[in-house]
C-alpha positions in Angstrom: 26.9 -9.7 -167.1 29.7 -8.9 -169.1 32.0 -8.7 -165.5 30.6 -12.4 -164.6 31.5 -13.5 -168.0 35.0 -12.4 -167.6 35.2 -13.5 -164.5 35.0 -17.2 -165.6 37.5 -16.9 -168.2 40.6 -19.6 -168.1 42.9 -18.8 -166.3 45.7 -17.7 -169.8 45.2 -14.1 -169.8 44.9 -11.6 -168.0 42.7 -9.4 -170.1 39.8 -11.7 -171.4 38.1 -11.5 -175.0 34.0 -12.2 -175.0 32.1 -12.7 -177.4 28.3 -13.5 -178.2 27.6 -16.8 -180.3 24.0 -16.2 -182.6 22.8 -18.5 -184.3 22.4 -15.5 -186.9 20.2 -13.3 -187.9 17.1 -15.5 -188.8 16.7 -16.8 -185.0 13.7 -15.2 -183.4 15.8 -13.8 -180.5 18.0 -12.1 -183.1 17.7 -9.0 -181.5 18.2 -9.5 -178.1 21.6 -11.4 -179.1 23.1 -8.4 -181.0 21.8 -6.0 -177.9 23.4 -7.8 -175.5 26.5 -7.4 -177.4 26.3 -3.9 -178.3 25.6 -3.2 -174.6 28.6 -5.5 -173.4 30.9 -3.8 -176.0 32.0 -7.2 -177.1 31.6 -9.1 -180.7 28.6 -10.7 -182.0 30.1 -13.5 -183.9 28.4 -16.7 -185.9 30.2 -19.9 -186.0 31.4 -18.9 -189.4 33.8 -16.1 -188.2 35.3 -18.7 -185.5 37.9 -21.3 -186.2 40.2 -23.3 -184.4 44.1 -23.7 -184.6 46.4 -25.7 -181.9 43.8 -26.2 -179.2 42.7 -22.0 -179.1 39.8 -20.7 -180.8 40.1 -17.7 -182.8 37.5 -15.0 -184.7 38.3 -13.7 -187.7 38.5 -9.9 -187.5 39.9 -7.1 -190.1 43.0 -7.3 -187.9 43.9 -10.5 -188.3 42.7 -13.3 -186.0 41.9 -12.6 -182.5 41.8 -15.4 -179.6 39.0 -15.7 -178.0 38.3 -17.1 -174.3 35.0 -16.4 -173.1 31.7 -17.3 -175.1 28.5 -16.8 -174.0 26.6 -19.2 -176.5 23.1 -18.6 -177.9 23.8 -22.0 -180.1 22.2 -25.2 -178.8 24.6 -27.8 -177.6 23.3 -29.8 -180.4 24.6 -27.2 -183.0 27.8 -26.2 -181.4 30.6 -28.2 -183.0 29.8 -30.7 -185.9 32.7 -33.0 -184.8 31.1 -33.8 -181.9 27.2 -32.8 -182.6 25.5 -32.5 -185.4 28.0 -33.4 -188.5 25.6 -30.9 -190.9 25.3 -27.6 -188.6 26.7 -24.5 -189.6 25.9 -22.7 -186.6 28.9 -23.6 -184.8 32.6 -24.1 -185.0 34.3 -27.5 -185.4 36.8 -28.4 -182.9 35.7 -26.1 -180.6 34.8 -28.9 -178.2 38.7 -29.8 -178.0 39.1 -26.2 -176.8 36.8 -26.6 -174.5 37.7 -29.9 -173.0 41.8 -28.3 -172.9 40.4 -25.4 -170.7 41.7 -23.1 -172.7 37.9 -21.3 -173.8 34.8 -21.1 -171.1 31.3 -21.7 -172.8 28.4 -19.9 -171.3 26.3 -21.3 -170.2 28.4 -24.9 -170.3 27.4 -27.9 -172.2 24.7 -29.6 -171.2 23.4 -27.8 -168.6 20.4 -27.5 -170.9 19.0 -30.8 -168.8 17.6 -28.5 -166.1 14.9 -27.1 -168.5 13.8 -31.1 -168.2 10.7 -30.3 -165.6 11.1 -34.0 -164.4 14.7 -32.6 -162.9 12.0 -30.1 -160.8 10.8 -32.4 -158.0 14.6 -32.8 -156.9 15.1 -29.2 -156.4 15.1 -29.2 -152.5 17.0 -32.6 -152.0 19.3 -30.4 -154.5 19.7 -27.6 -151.9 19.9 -30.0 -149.2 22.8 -32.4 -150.7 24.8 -29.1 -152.2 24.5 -26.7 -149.2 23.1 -28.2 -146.3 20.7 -26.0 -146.0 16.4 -26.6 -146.6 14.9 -24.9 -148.7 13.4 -21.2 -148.0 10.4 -21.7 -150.2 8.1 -24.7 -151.2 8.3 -25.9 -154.4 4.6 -26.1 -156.0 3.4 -29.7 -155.0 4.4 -32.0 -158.6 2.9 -35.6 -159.6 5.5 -37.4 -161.8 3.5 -39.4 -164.0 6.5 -42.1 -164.8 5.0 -43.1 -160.9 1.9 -45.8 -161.1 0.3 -44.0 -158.2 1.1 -40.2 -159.6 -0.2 -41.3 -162.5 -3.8 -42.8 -161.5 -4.1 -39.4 -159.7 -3.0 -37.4 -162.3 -5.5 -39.3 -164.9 -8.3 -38.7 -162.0 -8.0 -35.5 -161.6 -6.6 -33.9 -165.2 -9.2 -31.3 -165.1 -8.3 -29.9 -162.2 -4.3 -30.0 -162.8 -1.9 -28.7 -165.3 -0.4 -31.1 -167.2 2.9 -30.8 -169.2 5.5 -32.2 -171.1 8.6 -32.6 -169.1 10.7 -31.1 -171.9 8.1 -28.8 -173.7 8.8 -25.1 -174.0 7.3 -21.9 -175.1 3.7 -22.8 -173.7 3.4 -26.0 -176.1 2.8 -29.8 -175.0 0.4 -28.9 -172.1 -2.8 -28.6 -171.1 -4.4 -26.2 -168.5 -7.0 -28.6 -167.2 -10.0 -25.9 -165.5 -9.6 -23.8 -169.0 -10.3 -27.0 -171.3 -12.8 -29.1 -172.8 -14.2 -32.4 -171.9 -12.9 -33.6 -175.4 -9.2 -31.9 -174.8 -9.0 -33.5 -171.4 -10.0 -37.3 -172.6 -7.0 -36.3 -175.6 -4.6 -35.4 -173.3 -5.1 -38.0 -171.0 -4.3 -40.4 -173.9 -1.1 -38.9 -174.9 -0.3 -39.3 -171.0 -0.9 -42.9 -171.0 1.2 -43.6 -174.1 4.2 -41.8 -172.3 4.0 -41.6 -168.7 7.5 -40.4 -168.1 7.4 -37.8 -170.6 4.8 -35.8 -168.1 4.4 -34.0 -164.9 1.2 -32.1 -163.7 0.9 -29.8 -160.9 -2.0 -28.0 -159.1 -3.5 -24.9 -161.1 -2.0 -22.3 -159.1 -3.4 -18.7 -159.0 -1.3 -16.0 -160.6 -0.9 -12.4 -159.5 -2.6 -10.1 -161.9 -1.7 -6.8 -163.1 -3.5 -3.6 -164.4 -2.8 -4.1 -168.2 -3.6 -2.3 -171.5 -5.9 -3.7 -173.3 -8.3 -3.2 -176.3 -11.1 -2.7 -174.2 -9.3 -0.3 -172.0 -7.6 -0.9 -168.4 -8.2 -4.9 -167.2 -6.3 -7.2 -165.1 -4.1 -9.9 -166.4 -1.6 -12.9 -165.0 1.5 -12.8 -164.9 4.8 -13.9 -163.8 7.9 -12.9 -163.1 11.5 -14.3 -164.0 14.2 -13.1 -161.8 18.0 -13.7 -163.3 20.7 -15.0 -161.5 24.2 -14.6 -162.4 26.9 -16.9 -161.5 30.3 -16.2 -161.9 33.0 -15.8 -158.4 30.0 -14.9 -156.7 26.5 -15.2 -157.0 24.1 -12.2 -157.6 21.0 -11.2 -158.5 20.1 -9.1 -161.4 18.1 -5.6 -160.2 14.8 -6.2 -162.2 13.9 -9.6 -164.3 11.3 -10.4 -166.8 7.4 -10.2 -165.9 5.5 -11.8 -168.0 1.8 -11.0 -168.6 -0.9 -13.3 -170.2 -2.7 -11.2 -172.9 -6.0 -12.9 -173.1 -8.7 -12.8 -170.5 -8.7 -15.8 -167.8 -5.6 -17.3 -169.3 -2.6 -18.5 -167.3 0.0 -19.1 -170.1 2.5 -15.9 -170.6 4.3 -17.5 -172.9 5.0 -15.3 -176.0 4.9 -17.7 -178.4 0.9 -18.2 -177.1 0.3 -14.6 -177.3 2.0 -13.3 -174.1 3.1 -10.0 -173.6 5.9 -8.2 -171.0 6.1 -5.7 -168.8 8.7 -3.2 -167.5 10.1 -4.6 -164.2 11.2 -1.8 -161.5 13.3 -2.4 -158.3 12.1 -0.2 -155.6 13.7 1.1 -152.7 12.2 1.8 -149.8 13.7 3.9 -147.3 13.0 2.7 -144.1 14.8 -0.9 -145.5 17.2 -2.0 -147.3 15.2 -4.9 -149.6 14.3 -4.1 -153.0 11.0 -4.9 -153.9 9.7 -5.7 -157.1 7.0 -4.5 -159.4 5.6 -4.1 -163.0 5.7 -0.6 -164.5 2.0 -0.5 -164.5 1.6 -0.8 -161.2 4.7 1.5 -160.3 2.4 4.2 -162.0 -0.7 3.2 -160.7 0.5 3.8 -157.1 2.6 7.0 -157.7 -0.8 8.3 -159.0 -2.6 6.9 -155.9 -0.2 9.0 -154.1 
């Protein structure tokens, strides 16, 4: 990470200074900020120990100030420099915008790229691949009914119990509905807050997650979950060895989301000899088959 990061420094030194951006240490992903940074060897800095002088951004160190000309930002856009954002945050560093815009810092990841976490951006995803590299797409995206579409939405209002429904910018497991694991009364709600804002929805087919041996109070059980591969993007493109899996602590359920009481898992990259693609799998099961063996 910390070699694509440097990688995609402007092009006014040769030896690039990173640093991490936290919101501080109040943010619920507090810890995984200052571990990254520990791990990259770089700075953990708030807004506060930034400032800006003749179009450079500098931190405030015991040294004296230090230019810096990488950050990877952990600050929403709407946060990140009160002269252009928010007039009242603290989290970021005026002026830094004006940096920015010169070309003389790179923000990870940049400005307003936050608009792919929009799920109504999903459906263009293979015309995407087409239009940028010519290419279609390896694998099917999961069939999705936009409900800002008069026909989508007469199916989607149909057939809510059968779909899962969600907010086209909703997060952390909140603003949807898993229509086969609710109630008649939670359907008919829903399917009122979908007809008040059509665009603001999507639904898609209830699709069938893989499970996983998990740990559980009463004992070994399966449970769903996902996985999040990560993709780094600097002169080249590469895949991270491992990603996030994501398991769905209660029985039946289908959200993995931590903030709904999702747990993770350790993700290993295996080997196998006789070819040259990794494959990937959850700790438990990495265990579960070396004792099978």
């Amino acid at each position: 990470m910390l070699d694509t990061l440097r990688q995609s420094s402007p092009p006014t030194t040769a030896e690039p200074t990173v640093v991490v951006l936290t919101p501080g240490m109040y943010n619920s992903a507090y810890f995984e900020h200052a571990f990254l940074a520990q791990q990259m060897g770089v700075e953990l800095v708030e807004g506060q120990d930034l400032f800006v002088k003749d179009n450079f951004c500098y931190m405030r160190t015991t040294r004296g100030p230090q230019r810096v000309d990488v950050i990877y930002r952990r600050v929403d856009d709407d946060f990140l420099d009160p002269k252009v954002f928010r007039p009242t945050s603290t989290l970021g560093c005026a002026g830094l915008l004006d940096v920015y815009k010169a070309g003389h810092i790179n923000i990870c990841n940049g400005v307003g790229t936050g608009v792919a976490d929009d799920k109504s951006i999903y459906p263009y995803v293979p015309k995407m691949i087409e239009f940028y590299l010519g290419e279609k797409p390896i694998l099917n995206n999961v069939p999705t009914y936009m409900c800002r579409n008069k026909d989508e939405l007469s199916y989607v209002i149909a057939n809510m119990k059968d779909l899962v429904v969600k907010e086209v910018h909703g997060a952390g497991g909140y603003g949807m509905l898993v229509g086969p694991a609710a109630t008649k009364a939670e359907v008919e709600e829903f399917k009122k807050a979908v007809l008040a804002n059509p665009s603001g929805y999507i639904a898609q087919p209830t699709l069938s997650l893989s499970s996983c041996p998990t740990f559980v109070e009463s004992g070994i059980a399966p449970r769903h979950i996902d996985l999040r591969p990560y993709v780094l993007s600097g002169k080249s493109v590469q895949m991270v060895p491992g990603g996030l899996t994501r398991v769905a602590l209660k029985d039946g359920s289908l959200v993995v989301n931590s903030s709904q009481g999702g747990g993770t898992k350790d993700t290993w990259i295996l080997e196998d000899e006789a070819s040259p693609v990794p494959t990937a799998m959850s700790q438990t099961q990495a265990q579960a088959e070396a004792k099978a063996s």
